[in-house]
C-alpha positions as CSV (number, residue, x, y, z in Angstrom):
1,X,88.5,92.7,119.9
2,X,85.3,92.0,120.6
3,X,85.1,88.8,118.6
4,X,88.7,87.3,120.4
5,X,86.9,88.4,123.6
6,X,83.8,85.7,123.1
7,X,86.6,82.7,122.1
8,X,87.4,80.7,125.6
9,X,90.8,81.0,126.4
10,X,91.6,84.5,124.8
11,X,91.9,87.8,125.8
12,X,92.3,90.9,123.7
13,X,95.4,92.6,125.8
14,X,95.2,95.7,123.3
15,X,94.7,97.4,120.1
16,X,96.5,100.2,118.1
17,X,96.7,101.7,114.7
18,X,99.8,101.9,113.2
19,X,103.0,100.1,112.8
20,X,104.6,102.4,115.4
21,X,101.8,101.6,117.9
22,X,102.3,98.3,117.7
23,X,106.4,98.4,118.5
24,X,105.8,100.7,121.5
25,X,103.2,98.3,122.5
26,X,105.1,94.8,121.9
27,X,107.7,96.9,124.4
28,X,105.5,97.2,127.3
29,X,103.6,93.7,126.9
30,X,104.5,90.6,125.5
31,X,102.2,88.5,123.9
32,X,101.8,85.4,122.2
33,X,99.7,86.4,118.8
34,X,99.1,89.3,116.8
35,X,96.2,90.2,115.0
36,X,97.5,91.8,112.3
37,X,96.6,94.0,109.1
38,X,98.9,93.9,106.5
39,X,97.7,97.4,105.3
40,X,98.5,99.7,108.1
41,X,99.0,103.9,107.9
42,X,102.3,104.0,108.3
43,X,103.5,100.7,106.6
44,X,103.1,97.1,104.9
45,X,102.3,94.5,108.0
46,X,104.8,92.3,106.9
47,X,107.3,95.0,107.5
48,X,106.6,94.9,110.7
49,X,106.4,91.6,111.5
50,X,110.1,91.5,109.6
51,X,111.3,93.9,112.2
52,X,109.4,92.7,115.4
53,X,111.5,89.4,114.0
54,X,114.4,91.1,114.0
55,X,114.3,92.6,117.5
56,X,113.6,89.7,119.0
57,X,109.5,89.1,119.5
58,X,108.3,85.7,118.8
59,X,104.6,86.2,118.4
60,X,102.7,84.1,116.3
61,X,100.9,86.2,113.5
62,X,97.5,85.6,112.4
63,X,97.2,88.2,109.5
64,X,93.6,89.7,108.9
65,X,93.7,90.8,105.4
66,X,92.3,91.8,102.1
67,X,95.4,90.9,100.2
68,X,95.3,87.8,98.0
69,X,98.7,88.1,96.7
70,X,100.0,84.0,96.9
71,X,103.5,85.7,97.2
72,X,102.8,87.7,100.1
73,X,101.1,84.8,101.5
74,X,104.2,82.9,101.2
75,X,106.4,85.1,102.3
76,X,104.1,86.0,105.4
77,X,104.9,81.8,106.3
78,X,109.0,82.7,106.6
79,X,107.5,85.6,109.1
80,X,105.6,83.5,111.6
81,X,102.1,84.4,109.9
82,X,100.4,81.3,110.8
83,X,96.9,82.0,109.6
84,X,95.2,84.1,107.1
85,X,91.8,85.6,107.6
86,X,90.6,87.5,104.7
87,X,88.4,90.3,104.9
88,X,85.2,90.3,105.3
89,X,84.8,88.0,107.7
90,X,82.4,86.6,110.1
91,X,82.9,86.1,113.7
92,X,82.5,81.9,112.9
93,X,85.4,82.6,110.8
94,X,88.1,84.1,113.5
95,X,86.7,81.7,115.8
96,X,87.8,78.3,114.4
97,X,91.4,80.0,113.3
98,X,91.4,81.0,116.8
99,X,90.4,77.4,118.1
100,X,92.9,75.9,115.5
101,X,95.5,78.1,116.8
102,X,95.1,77.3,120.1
103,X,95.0,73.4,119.5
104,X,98.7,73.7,117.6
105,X,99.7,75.8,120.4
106,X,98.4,73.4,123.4
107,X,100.0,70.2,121.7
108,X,103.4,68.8,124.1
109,X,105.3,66.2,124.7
110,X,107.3,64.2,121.9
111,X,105.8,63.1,118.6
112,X,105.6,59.6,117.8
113,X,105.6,59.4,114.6
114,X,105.7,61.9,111.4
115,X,101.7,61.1,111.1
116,X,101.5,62.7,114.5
117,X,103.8,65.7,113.3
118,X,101.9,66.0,110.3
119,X,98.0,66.0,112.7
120,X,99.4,68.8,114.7
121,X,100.4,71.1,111.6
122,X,97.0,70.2,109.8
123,X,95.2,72.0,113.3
124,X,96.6,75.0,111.9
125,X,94.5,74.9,108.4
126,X,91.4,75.0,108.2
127,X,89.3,71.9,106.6
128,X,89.4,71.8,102.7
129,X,86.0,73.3,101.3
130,X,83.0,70.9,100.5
131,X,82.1,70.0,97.1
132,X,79.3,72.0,95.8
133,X,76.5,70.1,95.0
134,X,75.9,69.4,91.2
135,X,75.1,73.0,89.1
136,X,76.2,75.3,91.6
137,X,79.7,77.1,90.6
138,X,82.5,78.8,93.2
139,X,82.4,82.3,91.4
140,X,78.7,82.4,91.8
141,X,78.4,81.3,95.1
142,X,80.4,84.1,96.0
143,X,78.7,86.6,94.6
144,X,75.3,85.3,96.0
145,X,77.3,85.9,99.0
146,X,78.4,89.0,99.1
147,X,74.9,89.8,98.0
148,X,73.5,88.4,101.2
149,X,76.4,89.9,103.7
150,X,75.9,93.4,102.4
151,X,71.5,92.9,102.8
152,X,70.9,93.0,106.9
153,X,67.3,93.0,106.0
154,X,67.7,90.0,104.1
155,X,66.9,89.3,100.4
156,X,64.5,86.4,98.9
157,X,65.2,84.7,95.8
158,X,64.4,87.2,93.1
159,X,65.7,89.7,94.9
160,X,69.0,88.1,94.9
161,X,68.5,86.6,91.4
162,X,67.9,90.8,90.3
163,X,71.5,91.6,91.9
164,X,73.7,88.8,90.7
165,X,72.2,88.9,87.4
166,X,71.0,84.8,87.7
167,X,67.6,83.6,87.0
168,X,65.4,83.2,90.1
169,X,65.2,79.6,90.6
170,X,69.1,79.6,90.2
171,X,69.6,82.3,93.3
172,X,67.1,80.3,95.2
173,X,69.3,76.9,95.1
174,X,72.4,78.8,95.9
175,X,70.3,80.8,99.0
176,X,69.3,77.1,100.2
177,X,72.7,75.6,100.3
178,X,74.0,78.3,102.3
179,X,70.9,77.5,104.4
180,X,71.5,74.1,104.5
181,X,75.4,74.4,105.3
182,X,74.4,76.9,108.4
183,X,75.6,80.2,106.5
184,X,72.6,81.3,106.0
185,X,68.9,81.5,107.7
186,X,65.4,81.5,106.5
187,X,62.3,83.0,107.2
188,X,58.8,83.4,106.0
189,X,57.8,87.1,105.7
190,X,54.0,87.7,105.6
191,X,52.1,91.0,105.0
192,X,51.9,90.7,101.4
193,X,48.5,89.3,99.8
194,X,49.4,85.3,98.7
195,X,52.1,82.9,99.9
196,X,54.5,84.6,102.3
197,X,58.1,85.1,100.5
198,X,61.2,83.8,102.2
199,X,63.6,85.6,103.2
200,X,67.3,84.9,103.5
201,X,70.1,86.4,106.0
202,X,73.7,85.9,106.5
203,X,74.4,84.2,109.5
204,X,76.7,86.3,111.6
């Protein structure tokens, strides 16, 4: 709630915990998109977005997930699930599905074309991921990562290099592209006899 409530042009009307919540709440207050988990107490999220369907709400779903099922993906489209965000994720992350979303939904009058259909359904997805630069690999990168997100004090090079099981020149290329692409901030850390160390954190 707290990261919808720093996007312009969005406000956090409520937040429950179950499926049940959610239908009693959807009764008293209409709103035009759910946040929604698709692991929930007291049922699968698509579930109830089938039912809310079915009794007539319209919201647009953005689903906020750890599920990386395709098929659930596909059949959360036929449900008005208009966005995936899977978990974890940064606030960066919400914000520009939240921005995208709000693009699609802003767009009026009549399309001219099908190239002006097609611009206002590509506002919904977010832009294809850059090529990595030459020697870096997906499946690492990820790792490195998730090495950096779960660190709040931050880890240098050999630190990171000691986790993902990568040499230490090798975690310090992949900690500099995420420095590079803005994911990721350095700093020198002195106290230590020699040349300072830097220090990498996960840019929130």
């Amino acid at each position: 709630m707290m990261y919808v409530e720093r996007v312009p042009g969005f406000t956090a009307v409520g937040k429950v915990h179950t499926a049940a919540q959610a239908r009693r709440a959807l009764e008293r207050q209409a709103v035009d998109l759910l946040l929604l988990d698709l692991h929930l107490p007291d049922g699968h999220g698509l579930a109830l977005a089938r039912s809310l369907r079915a009794a007539g709400h319209h919201a647009d779903v953005i689903a906020v997930t750890s599920a990386r099922d395709l098929a659930i993906v596909r059949e959360g489209v036929s449900l008005g699930v208009v966005q995936y965000v899977l978990k974890p994720f940064t606030f960066a992350t919400l914000r520009d599905r939240l921005v995208r979303y709000s693009e699609f939904r802003t767009a009026a009058g009549e399309a001219s074309g099908q190239d002006e259909v097609d611009r206002a359904l590509a506002t919904l997805r977010a832009p294809a991921p850059a090529e990595l630069p030459k020697g870096l690999s997906g499946p690492t990168l990820e790792r490195v990562v998730r090495t950096l997100r779960s660190a709040p004090d931050g880890v240098t090079a050999a630190g990171a290099a000691e986790v993902v099981g990568i040499s230490r020149i090798t975690a310090r290329r992949y900690l500099e592209h995420l420095a590079g692409t803005g994911r990721a901030t350095r700093a020198p850390v002195y106290g230590q006899i020699g040349r300072p160390e830097l220090h990498y954190r996960w840019r929130e």
